[in-house]
N, C-alpha and C positions, 0 to 999 in steps of 0.2 A: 192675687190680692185685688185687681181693678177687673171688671166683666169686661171691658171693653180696651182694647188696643189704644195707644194716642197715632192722629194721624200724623204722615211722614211728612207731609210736604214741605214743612216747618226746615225740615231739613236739608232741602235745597239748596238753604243759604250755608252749608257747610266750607270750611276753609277746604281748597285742595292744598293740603298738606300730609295728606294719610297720616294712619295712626301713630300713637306716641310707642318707640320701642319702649316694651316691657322691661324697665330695672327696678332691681329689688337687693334689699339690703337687710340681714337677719339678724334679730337683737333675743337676749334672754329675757324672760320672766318669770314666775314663779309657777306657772303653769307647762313652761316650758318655750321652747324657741317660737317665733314669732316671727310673720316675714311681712315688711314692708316694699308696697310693688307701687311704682309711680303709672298711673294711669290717663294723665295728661300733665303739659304743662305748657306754660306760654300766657296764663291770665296774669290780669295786674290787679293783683291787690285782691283778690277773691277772696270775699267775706262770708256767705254762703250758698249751700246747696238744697238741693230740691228731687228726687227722684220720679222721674216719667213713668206711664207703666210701661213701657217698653223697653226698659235699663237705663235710659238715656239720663242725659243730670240736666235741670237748668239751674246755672252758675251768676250769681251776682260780680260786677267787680267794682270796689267801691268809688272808681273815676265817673259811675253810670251807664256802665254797660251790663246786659244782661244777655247770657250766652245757652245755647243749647249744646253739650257736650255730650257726644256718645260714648257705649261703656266701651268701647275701641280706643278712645281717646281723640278723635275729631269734635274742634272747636267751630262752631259758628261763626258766622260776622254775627255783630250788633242786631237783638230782635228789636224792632221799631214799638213806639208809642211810651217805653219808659220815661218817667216825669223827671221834670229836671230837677236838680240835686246839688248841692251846696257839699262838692266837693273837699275841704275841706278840713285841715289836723285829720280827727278820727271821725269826721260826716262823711256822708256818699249815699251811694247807693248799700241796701244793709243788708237784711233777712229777704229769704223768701220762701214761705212754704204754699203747697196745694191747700186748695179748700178739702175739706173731706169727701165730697161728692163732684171730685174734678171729672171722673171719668164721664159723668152725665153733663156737669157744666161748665169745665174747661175753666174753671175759677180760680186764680191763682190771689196769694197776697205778698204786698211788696211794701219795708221799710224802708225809710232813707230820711238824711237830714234836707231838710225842705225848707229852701232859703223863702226871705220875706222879710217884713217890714218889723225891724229891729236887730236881725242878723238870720240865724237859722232854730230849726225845732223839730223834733222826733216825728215824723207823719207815716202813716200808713193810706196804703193806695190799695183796691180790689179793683184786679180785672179780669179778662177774659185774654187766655192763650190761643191766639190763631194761628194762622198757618205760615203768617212770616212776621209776627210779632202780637202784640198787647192789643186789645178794643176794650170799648168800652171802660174805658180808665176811671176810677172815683175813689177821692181822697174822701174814706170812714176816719179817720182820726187824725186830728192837731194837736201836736203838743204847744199850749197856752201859758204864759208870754213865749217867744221867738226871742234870742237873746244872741250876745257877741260869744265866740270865740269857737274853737273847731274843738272840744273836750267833750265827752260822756256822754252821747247820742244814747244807748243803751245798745242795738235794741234788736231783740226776739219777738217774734208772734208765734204762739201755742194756741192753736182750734181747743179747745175744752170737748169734754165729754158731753156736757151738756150743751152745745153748739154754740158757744160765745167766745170771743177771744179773749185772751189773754197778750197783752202790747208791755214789753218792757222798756223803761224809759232809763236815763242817768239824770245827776245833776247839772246836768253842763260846767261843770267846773266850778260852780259858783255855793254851792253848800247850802245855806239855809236854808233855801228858798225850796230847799228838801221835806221842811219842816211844815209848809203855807200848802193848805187845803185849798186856798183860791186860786192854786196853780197847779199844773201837769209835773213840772220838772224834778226828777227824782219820784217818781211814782209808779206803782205797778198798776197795769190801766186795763177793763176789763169791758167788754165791748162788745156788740149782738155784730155779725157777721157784715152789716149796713150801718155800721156805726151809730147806731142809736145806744142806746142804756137800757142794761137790764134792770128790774124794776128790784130786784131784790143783792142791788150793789148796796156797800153797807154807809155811803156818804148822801147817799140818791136823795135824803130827803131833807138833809142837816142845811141849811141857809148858807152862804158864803161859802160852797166847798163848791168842787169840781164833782160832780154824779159817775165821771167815769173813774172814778179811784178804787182802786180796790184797797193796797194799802200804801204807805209811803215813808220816807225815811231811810230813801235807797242812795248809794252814789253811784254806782254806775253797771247794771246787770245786763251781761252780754252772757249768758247763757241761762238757759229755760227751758224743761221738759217735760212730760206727766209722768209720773210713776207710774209703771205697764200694771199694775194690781189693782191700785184705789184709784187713780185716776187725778190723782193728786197734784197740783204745781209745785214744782221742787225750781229753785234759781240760785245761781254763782256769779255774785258779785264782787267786784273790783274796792279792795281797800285799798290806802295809799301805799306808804310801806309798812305792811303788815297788814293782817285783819280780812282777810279774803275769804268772804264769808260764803256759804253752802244753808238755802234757807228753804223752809215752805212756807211762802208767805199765808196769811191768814186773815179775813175779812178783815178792815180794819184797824188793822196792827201798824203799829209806828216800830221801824226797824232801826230806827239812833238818830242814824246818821245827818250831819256832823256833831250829835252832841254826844254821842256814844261811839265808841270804834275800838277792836283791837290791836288798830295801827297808830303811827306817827306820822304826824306830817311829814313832807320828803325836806324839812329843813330841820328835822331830829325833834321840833317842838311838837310837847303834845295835843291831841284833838280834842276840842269838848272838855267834858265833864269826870273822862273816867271810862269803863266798859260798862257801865250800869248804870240806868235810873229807872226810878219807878214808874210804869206806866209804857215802859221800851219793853220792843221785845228783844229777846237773844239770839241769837242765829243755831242755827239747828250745831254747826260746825265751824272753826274756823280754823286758818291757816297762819302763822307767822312764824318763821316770812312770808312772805307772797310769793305765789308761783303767776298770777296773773291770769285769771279764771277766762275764760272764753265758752264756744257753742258747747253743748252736752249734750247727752241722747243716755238712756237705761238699754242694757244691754238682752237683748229677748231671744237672739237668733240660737240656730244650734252648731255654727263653726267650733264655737267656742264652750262647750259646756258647762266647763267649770265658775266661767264668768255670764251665768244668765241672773240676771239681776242684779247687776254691778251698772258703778255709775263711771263713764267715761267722759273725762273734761280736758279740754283742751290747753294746753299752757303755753303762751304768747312771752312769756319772760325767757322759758329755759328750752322752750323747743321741744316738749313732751307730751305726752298726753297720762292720764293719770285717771288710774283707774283706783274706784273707791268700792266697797263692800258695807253696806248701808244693812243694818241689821237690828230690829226693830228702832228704837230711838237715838242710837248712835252709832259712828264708823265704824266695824268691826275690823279693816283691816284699808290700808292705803299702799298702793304701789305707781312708782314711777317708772312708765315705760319710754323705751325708746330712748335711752341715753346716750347721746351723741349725735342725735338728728340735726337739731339746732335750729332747725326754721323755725316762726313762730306759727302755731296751731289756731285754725282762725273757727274751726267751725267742724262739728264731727256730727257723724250721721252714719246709722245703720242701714246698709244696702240692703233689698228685698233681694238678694243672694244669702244672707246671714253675715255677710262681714263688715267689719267696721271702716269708714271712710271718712275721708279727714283733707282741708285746703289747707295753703300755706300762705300767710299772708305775708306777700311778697314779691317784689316786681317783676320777676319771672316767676308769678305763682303757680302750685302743683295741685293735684288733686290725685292723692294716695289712698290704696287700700289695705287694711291690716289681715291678713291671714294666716294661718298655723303654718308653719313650717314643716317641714320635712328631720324627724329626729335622726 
């Protein structure tokens, strides 16, 4: 996949604790048995991952630390120059994916709630992977105003096919302010690689808005992925209780929230207006109850063939991970796997092995791999 090897030296800083023993635990599916093998553990609060080209993972964990973990299962110390972080309820340190062209410029990007004058705010950071931490640090995006309290950070970054990002934001708990173009908060935010604006974003030229909007009307999207065909942004948002929506956002588009939702507040009253107004849009899908949507990845590998082109989302509520069958304009089939795991699912990713991998958020955090089993 990558021309070029990453160098090792990074690695140095590895804990001497040797590798995590291999345990694994076998669940059904509809495909058939399925085996879950834990491949490390000892993170705190591991939010996401990041695959090296040479199997290795770099691991966020949302206190602020960002780790190098081999596919052995050796955890690093602490890589240096990560920016400080408004630890936080649900702030920290967040996402991190490679640039598309890491293997030539060792570019990596990194979410986190990013304290300041007002409380904290969704920010993205671009740097440079060395050889015992981060150079070159630069904050490409703020989310504007910074506000009180540790709730709905978002946040995902998606490189686009066409080289721009894609930055998902929440409402910080605070709703309306969902609704207000002169603000980031609850917005899906769309961004040239150096944080500048692309010239053909659909707010870029409207007076009184934010230019880096793509759409808005979101409360809190913590999972983000392209569709492996069209290239599409597909996201799985957090309703309250109920309404856990599965969307592709769309230049533009006001997606309710809070004046539209298929949930209820968590004190039984209801949200808004109803699940419709004119001028909203719908969610591609939704959920109620709530299974509490997290990272997600489309499924392309060949471990698994019958699930190539399935969407796999992670669930922070029940400890599952949930696999969807997307067939032209709607679900064609939903399966919950994993029943009885129980951790909550922070973040899933297809390994350049073909199998699916998945953290646990949680204070002795793990980082699991899903493969077939043995019938």
């Amino acid at each position: 996949m990558y021309p070029v090897p990453i160098r090792s030296a990074a690695l140095v800083l590895l804990i001497a604790c040797g590798s995590t023993p291999a345990q694994t635990q076998d669940f059904a599916s509809k495909q058939g048995p399925i085996r879950l093998v834990q491949v490390a553990r000892g993170l705190e609060h591991p939010w996401s991952l990041a695959f090296l080209p040479d199997g290795s993972m770099l691991v966020t964990e949302r206190p602020g630390r960002l780790r190098i973990v081999t596919a052995g299962g050796n955890i690093s110390q602490p890589l240096s120059g990560v920016p400080a972080v408004a630890a936080t309820g649900q702030g920290g340190l967040l996402d991190v994916v490679l640039a598309p062209d890491f293997a030539q410029s060792r570019t990596i990007y990194l979410s986190y709630a990013e304290p300041g004058e007002g409380g904290a705010g969704t920010a993205v950071a671009r740097a440079r992977l060395g050889d015992a931490g981060l150079t070159d640090v630069r904050v490409i995006f703020r989310q504007t105003p910074k506000v009180s309290g540790g709730a709905h950070f978002g946040s995902r970054i998606v490189p686009a096919r066409d080289g721009n990002l894609f930055v998902t934001t929440g409402d910080r708990g605070k709703g309306m302010p969902a609704q207000d173009l002169s603000g980031h908060i609850g917005k899906l935010i769309r961004i040239r690689p150096d944080g500048t604006v692309p010239a053909d974003n659909p707010f870029v030229s409207r007076e009184g808005t934010r230019p880096e909007i793509w759409s808005y009307g979101h409360r809190s999207m913590q999972g983000a992925t392209l569709h492996p065909e069209t290239g599409e942004l597909w996201t799985a948002e957090h309703g309250a209780m109920g309404g856990d929506e599965l969307n592709r956002p769309k230049a533009g588009g006001n997606y309710g929230w809070p004046v539209i939702s298929y949930g209820v507040d968590y004190s039984g009253a209801k949200i808004g207006e109803g699940t419709s107004k004119e001028g909203m849009e719908q969610p591609f899908h939704y959920w109620d109850p709530s299974f509490a949507p997290s990272g997600m990845t489309f499924y392309t590998g060949d471990k698994f063939p019958a699930w190539r082109g399935n969407l796999f989302i992670g669930s922070l509520k029940f400890g599952r991970l949930v696999r969807v069958d997307v067939s032209g304009n709607r679900v064609a089939d939903e399966e919950r796997l994993l029943e009885g795991f129980g951790s909550r699912i922070r973040d899933v990713r297809q390994g350049p092995d073909g199998y699916l991998y998945f953290v646990t958020d949680e204070s002795n955090g793990r980082i699991m791999r899903v493969e077939p089993a043995a019938r």
